[in-house]
N, C-alpha and C positions, 0 to 999 in steps of 0.2 A: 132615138130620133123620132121627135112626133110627127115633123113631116117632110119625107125624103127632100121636096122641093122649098123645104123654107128660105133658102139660101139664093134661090133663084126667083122668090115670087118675095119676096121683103125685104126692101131696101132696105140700108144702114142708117137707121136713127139714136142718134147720141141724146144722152139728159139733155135738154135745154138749161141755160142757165139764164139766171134774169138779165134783165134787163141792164147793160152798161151804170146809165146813168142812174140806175135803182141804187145797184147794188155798193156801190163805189159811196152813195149816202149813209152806210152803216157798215157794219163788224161780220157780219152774220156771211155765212157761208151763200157761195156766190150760184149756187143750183138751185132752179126753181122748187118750192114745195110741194106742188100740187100732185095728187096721187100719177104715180107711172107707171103702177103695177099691168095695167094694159098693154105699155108700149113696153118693157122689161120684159114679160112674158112672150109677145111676140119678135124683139128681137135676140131671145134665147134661143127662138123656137130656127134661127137662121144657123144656128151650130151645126155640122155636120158630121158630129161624133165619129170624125176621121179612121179610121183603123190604125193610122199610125200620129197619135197628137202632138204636133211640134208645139204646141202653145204649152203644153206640160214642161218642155227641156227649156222653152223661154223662159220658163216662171220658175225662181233659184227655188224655191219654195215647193216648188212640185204638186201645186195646186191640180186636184181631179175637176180640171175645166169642163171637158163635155159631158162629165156625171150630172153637175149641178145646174148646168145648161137647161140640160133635158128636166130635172127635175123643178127647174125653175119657168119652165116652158109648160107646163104641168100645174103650174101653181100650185107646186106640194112644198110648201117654202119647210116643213119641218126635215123633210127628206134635203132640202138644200142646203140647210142649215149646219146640217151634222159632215155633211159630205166637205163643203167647204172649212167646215171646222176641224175637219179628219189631219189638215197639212196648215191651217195658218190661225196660228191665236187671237191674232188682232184684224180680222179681214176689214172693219170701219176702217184703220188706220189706213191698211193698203189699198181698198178701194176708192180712199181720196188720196194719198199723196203719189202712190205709184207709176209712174209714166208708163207702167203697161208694155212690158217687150212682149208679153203674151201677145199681145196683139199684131204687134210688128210680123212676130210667128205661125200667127194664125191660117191655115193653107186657105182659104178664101182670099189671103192677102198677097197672094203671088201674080194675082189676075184681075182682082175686084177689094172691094170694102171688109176687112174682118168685121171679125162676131165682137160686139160692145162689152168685151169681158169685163172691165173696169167698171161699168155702170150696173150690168148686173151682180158683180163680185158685191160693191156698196150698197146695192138695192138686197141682197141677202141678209147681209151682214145686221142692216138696220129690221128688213121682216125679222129676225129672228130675236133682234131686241125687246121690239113691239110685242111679240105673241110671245113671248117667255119660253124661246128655243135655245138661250145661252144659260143654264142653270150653271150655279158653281158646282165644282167638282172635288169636293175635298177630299184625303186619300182616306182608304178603308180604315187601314192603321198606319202607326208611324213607324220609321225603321230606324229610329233612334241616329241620323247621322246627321250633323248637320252643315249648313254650307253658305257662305256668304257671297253675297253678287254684289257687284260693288259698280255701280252705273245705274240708274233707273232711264235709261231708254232703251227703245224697241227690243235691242238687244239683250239687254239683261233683265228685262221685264218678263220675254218670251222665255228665256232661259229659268229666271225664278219662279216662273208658272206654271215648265214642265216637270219641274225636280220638286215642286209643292205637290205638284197630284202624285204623283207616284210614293211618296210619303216622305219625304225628305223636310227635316225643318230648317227652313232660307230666311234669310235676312238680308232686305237688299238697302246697301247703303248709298246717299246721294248728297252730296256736295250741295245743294241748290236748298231752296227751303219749300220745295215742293217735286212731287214724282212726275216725272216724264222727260227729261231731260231735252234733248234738243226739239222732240216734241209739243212741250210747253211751252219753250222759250224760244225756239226757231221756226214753229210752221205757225205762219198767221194766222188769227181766230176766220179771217174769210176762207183760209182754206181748209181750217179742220177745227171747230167749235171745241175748246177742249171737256166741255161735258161727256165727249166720247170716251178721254183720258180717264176720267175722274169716275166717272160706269166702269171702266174696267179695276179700278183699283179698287172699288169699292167691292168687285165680283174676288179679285184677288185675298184681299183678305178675309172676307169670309170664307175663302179654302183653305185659309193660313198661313198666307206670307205674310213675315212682317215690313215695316218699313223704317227707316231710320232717315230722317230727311235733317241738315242741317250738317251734316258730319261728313270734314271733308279729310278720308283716306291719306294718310303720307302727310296731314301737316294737322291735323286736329287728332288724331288713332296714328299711333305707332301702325303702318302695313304688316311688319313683322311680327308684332302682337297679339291682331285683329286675326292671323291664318294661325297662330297657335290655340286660337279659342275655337276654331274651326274645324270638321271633318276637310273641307275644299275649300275653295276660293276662284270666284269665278269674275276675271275683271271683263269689264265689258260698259269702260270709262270713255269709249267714242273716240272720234281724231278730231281735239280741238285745237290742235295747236296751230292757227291762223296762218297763211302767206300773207306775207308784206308788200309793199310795193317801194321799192328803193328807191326813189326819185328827189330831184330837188323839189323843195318846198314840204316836202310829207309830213313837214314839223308844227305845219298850220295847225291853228283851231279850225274847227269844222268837217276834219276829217276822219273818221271814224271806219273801224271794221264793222263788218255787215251784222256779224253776231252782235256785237254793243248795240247797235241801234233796233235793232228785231227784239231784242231780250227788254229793251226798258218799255216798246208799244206794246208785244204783250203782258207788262206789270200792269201797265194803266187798263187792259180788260180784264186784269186779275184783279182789280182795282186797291193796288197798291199807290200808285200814284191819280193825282185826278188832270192832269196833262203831264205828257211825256219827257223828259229832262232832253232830250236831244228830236228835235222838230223838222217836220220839212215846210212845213206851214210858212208859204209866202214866199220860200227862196225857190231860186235854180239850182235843183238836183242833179248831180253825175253819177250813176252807179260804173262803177269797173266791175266788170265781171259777166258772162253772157250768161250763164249758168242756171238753175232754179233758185237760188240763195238771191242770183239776182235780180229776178222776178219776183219775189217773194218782199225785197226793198221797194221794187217799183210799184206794185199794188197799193203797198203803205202808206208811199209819201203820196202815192193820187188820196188815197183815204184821208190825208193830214192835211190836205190843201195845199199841194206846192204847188210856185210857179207854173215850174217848167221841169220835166225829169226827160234826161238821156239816160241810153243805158250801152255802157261801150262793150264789144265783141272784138275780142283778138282772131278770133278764127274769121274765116272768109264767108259770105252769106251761103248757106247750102241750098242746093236745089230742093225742087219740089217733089221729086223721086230717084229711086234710092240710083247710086254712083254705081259702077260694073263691081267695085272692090269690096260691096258691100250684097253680096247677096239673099237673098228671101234664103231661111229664116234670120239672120242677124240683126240686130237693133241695127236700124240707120240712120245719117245723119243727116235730117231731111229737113226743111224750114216748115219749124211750127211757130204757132200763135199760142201763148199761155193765158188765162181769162186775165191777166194784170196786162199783157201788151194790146189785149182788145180793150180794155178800158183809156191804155195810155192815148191809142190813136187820136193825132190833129182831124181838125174839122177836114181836113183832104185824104183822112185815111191813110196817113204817112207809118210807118213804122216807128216807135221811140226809139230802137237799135242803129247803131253807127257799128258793122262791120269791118272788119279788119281793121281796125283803127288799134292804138297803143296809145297810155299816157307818156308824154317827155318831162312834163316838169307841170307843177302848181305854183299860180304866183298869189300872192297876200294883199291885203288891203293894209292900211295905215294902223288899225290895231292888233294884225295880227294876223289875223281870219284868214281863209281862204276866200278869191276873190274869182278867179278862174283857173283854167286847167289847158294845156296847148294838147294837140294830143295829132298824132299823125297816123297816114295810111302804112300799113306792112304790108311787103311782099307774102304772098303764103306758105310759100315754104320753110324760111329760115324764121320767119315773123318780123323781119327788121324794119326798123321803119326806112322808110323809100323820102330820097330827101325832095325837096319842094312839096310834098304836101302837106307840112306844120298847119297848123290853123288854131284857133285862139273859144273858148265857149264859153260862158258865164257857168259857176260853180261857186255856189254859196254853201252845198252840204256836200259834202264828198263821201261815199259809202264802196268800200272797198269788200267787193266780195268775189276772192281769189282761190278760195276752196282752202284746206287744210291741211298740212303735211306729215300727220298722224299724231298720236297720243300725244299729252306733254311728258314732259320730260324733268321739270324742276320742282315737282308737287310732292316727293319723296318715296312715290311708289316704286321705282326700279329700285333705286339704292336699298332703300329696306323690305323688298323682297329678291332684291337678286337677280334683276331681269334682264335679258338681254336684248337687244334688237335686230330687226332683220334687215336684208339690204335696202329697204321701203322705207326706215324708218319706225316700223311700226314690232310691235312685242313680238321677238321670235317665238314659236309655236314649233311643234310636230304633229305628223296624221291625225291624231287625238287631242288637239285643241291643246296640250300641254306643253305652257313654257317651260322657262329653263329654270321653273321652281318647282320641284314635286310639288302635287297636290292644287298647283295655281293653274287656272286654264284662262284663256286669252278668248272672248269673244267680239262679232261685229268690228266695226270699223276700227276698232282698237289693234285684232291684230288684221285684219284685210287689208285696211287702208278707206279712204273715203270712199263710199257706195250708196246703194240704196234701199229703202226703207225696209224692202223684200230681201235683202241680202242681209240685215241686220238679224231682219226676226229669223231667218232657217240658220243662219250661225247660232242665234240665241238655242233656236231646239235641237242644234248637233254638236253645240256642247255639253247641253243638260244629258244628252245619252252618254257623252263621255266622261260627264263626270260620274252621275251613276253606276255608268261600268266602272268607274273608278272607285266608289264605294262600295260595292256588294259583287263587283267580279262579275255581272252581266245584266242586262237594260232592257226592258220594253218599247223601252220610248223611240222614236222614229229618228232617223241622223239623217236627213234629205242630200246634206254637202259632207268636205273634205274643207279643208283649208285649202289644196293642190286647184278647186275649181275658182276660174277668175273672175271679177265684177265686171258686170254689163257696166259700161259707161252710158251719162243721160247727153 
């Protein structure tokens, strides 16, 4: 700690992010440029390198927070650099997408303002891009085994990066025709520029992973084939299999799941296309869904020129601070603002969210389309809707973002490897990450269930130890989780 009283003499200053109306005018990530290494440095210097760090047990990851603090409060960014790198592969990824329970955890946050982990965690991550503190790390020698990961996101990215350095040769296969999986195609270019992506794959394989992009597992590759050519096999194929919304009318045109429309706005910055096949441009937007998937819609269609965008909340609006049932350190459920609903704001400062509300039914226009959406108040408990309060919204785009019910299931991977599932729906596993196929281990949301970006990457590196133990009968590599620990909800 550099200075016993920083915590008490430096208020909490967050990145600033540009400007509403700047930012909403382009693609580019929504935090201002201008150097911060001043205000980063001093608000590290508010750490109080606790004796007992709860913001460690916050962070699945097990990030050494007040190591890096203090060394980043120091402006010794190489020392910061290694220290944060000691527990998280990808700290750019999680220092933009992570909602930060560290901070929630933080013990200044039982009384006052926690320490800006999240701002300093991304301000590392990037010093150490800038000054050539992330060298690749390729293994000494190889140990001749080798192992197939089959997902290119967080998860199986972390996982084939841990099991490349320690000398394993990996092959990670991806469905998509480019690496990063929900990364690329799900987290908008404002909120995480995929240049960050494309730096790290390019640091990956010069340590020697390879990549096989195009080839989708279980229906282009025999699965069963693909682990015979193998030492292991590591899936870590994500939970994409969409919830639905059961309603009359669902049959309309213009109603689409969150992933379909997210995935074709970043092709056109990947510039595959040169406007987007599915638009908000000009219409009245509904997002279902209160979630980040559905802020992550709402951002887009403000970027696309819609109308009008709502965005509906089944749950009840939350307070400002935390409920009696939820106490310091727990993640709580508390009303935030995501930079997409400060941009949505009407000229009166209104919120775009409609809480507690449900859809009842979509009705059509004369071609087909969807034309509106009725959607009613629920009680909170049961969620039911509460009758007399129907009401009627214009809905020209409809984006259904309902979260995901785990892996799929019709792509041929169980059947030809043998899998089985747990009561979650998601690939049974044991202690050591191995399903019910020798040699096959389950990582991330594949077998967790839907989580976050921090629980994907410490699955990624606590199955690469278990698979390793699984090939030479004992590991180096760091195992931070179990399967037995649960996912923080956002």
């Amino acid at each position: 700690m550099v200075d016993p009283k920083g915590f008490l003499k430096t208020p909490r200053t967050s990145r600033p992010r540009r400007p509403a109306a700047e930012r909403v005018s382009d693609w580019h990530e929504v935090y201002a440029g201008q150097d911060l290494l001043p205000v980063v440095t001093e608000q590290a210097g508010r750490c109080m390198d606790c004796g007992v760090p709860f913001c460690h047990s916050g962070c699945p990851l097990g990030n050494l927070i007040p190591e890096w603090n203090e060394y980043a409060s120091q402006g010794d960014w190489r020392a910061a650099a290694e220290r944060l790198h000691a527990t998280n592969n990808f700290p750019e990824f999680t220092g933009r997408l992570c909602p930060a329970p560290c901070e929630d955890s933080c013990v200044l946050a039982i009384n006052s303002e926690p320490v800006t982990i999240k701002d300093i965690e991304s301000t590392i991550a990037d010093q150490a891009w800038d000054r050539g503190y992330a060298p690749e790390q390729p293994p000494q020698r190889l140990s001749g085994k080798t192992v197939a990961v089959i997902g290119s996101g967080p998860a199986g990215l972390a996982a084939a990066q841990q099991l490349t350095r320690v000398g394993h040769t990996v092959a990670v296969y991806e469905r998509a025709d480019r690496i990063g999986g929900l990364l690329r195609y799900g987290i908008p270019e404002f909120k995480m520029e995929k240049r960050h992506i494309d730096r790290r794959i390019d640091q990956m394989r010069a340590e020697g992973t390879k990549f096989r992009t195009g080839v989708d597992v279980g229906r282009d590759v025999d699965a069963a084939e693909l682990r015979g050519r193998y030492d292991a096999m590591v899936l870590a194929v994500g939970a994409t299999a969409w919830r639905e919304l059961p309603v009359p009318g669902r049959e309309l045109t213009g109603i689409h799941q969150a992933m379909e429309y997210l995935t074709l706005s970043n092709r056109v910055q990947e510039g595959d296309y040169d406007a987007p096949p599915v638009t908000a441009e000009g219409k009245h937007v509904v997002i279902v869904g209160g979630g980040d998937t559905g802020s992550d819609c709402l951002g887009t269609a403000i970027r696309q020129h819609a109308a009008t965008v709502t965005q509906l909340d089944i749950n009840p609006e939350p307070g400002e601070g935390r409920r009696d049932d939820e106490p310091w350190p727990t993640y709580p459920k508390v009303y935030r603002i995501s930079h997409a609903h400060e941009e949505a704001r009407d000229g009166a400062g209104r919120d775009p969210r409609i809480f507690a509300s449900a859809t009842l039914r979509f009705e059509g226009d004369e071609r087909g389309g969807v034309r509106s959406l009725h959607l009613a108040e629920v009680e909170p408990e049961h969620r039911r809707p509460l009758p007399g309060t129907e009401r009627v919204i214009p809905a020209q785009l409809v984006l259904l973002a309902l979260g995901f019910s785990g892996p799929e299931q019709d792509d041929g991977l169980m059947d030809q490897l043998g899998l089985e599932l747990d009561g979650r729906g998601n690939f049974a596993r044991d202690a050591r990450f191995t399903t019910t196929t020798d040699g096959v281990f389950a990582a991330g949301d594949a077998g967790r269930g839907q989580s976050l970006v921090v629980w994907a990457i410490a699955e990624g590196r606590a199955a690469a130890a278990a698979v390793d133990r699984y090939l030479t009968g004992s590991t180096v590599l760091p195992a931070p989780i179990g399967p037995a620990d649960r996912p923080l909800t956002a």
